[in-house]
C-alpha positions, 0 to 999 in steps of 0.5 A: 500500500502507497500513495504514489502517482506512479503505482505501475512503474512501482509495481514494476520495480517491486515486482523485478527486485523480488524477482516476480511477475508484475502482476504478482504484486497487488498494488494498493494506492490510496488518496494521496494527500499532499504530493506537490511533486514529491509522489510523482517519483519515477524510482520507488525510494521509499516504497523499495526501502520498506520491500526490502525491509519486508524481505528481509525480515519476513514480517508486514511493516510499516514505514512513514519518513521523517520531516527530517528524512524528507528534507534532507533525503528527497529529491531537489527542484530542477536547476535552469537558467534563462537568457532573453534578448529583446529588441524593443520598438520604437512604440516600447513594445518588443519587436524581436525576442530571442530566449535561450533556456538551458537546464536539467531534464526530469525524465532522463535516466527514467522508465519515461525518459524514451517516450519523452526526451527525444535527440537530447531534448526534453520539452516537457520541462518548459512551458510551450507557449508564449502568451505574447508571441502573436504580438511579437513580429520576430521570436525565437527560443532555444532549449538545451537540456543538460545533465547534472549530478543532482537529483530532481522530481518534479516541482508544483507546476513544474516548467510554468514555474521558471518560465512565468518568472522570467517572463512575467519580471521581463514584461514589467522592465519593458513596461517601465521602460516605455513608461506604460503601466504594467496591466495596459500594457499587457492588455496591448500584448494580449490584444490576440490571446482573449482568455489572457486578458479576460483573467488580467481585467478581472485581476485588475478589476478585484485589486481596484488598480486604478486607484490609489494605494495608500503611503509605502504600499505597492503592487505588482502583476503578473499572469501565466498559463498553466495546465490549460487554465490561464491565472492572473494575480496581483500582490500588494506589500510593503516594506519595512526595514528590509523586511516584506509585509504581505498584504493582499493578493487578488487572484483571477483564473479562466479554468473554463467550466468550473465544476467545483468552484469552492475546489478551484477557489481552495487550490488557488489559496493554496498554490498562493501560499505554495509560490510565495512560501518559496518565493520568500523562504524556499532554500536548502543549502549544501555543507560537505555533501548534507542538506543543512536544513531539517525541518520547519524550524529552518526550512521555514514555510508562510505562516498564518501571522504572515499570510495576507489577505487572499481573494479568488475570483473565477472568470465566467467561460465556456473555454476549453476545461483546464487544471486548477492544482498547479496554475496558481503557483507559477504568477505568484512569485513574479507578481511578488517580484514586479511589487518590490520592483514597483516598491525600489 
């Protein structure tokens, strides 16, 4: 019995360490809980951990991991690294946009990894679109998938969560740059992408950001399209010493039909509180071969005294259905950064 994403590659690896057909091991998975990535493993470790204490022993057993096993004996995030070239207009608009990605492959040295990596590349691990390449006369974008020593699994949204970052920061400069404000200026660019910019106005609608914040508050935007929904957020802060307050985030998504929309409102909140949790605190460090930090004393998470107001607002759509698990991680963190730009 496990909770796993993976139950038939697990069922596999079981079945050829006891040297047993796979269908010899009944493999029993029950509701998850929580798995933000980390059940989703394509190696059994924990599951072959227990197996192999039940061969040895012969006995029925039961093994729960520590917060301290977790931390310190999990898999890590994967590492990437972007490089943008933008040649604006004389409008301030981008005319030409060249990317170049580069990092580590979830897939590679997986059961997966001939089904997915193909020639040396895994496009999985980047979001595929660009929500603003219809409003760019000239784009290129290049991947170069490379291979570390470092353990990875996947991530809460995965590849959405660095590309929005990258592109949602960059959005930001050119709009200060041309002088336009952030939300019109983006309305421009999403002038070809409607369910983009149905999500952007209600954002900037809720937040009200047209109106005037009061003394040392700012705000910051930022929208991205993950798992088919498309989610804009804006975040208001503060700061104070060189410390952040949070104080409120205003959360729109076009999911399409929403079946359950306490369910989307809830994974929403959760995925706000999942990007700014490693937005503000999310580090481990290295010291001779050991993660340093053990648990949430020093791997700390948002608490409640610091988390702000959230406020959900589904758009009215008849679009085609999306996700709403992982959409609401990847605007958070640059809509975060967009404000302490705002606030610099």
């Amino acid at each position: 019995w496990a909770g796993t994403q993976s139950p038939l590659l697990h069922q596999a690896e079981v079945a050829s360490f006891l040297s047993f057909k796979p269908e010899q091991v009944l493999f029993y998975t029950p509701h998850l809980g929580g798995s933000f990535g980390r059940r989703g493993s394509f190696s059994a470790d924990w599951i072959m951990e227990a197996v192999q204490i039940a061969k040895i022993s012969g006995r029925f057993s039961k093994l729960v991991w520590s917060r301290e096993d977790d931390i310190q004996g999990g898999y890590y995030r994967p590492v990437y690294t972007h490089r943008v070239n933008i040649g604006i207009g004389p409008d301030g608009f981008p005319g030409a946009w060249q990317h170049r990605i580069v990092g580590q492959s979830l897939f590679v040295n997986t059961p997966l990894e001939k089904y997915i990596v193909h020639n040396g590349i895994d496009y999985s691990s980047v979001t595929t679109g660009h929500p603003y390449s219809d409003s760019i006369p000239d784009t290129s974008f290049e991947l170069i998938t490379t291979k570390l020593g470092v353990p990875v699994l996947p991530w809460r949204s995965v590849g959405n969560t660095h590309t929005a970052f990258v592109m949602e920061t960059l959005i930001d400069e050119l709009a200060t740059a041309a002088k336009i404000d952030p939300v019109e200026y983006r309305r421009t660019l999403f002038k070809t992408a409607p369910r983009h910019l149905a999500a952007l106005n209600l954002a900037a609608e809720k937040a009200e950001w047209n109106q005037s914040l009061a003394p040392g508050r700012f705000r910051g935007v930022a929208g991205h399209e993950a798992m088919g929904s498309y989610v804009s957020q804006v975040v208001e802060i503060s700061v104070h010493e060189n410390k952040i307050h949070l104080h409120r985030v205003v959360c729109a998504i076009d999911c399409g039909l929403a079946v359950n929309p306490d369910g989307v409102r809830a994974q929403m909140e959760g995925g706000i509180i999942y990007g700014l949790t490693a937005a503000l605190y999310g580090e481990i460090t290295i010291e001779k071969g050991k993660a340093q930090q053990s648990n949430f004393h020093d791997y700390r998470m948002l608490r409640l005294p610091d988390t702000p107001d959230i406020e959900i607002y589904i758009v009215p759509s008849s679009g085609k259905m999306g996700g709403a698990g992982e959409p609401g991680v990847p605007p958070v963190g640059p809509a975060l950064a967009n404000a302490l730009f705002a606030a610099a």
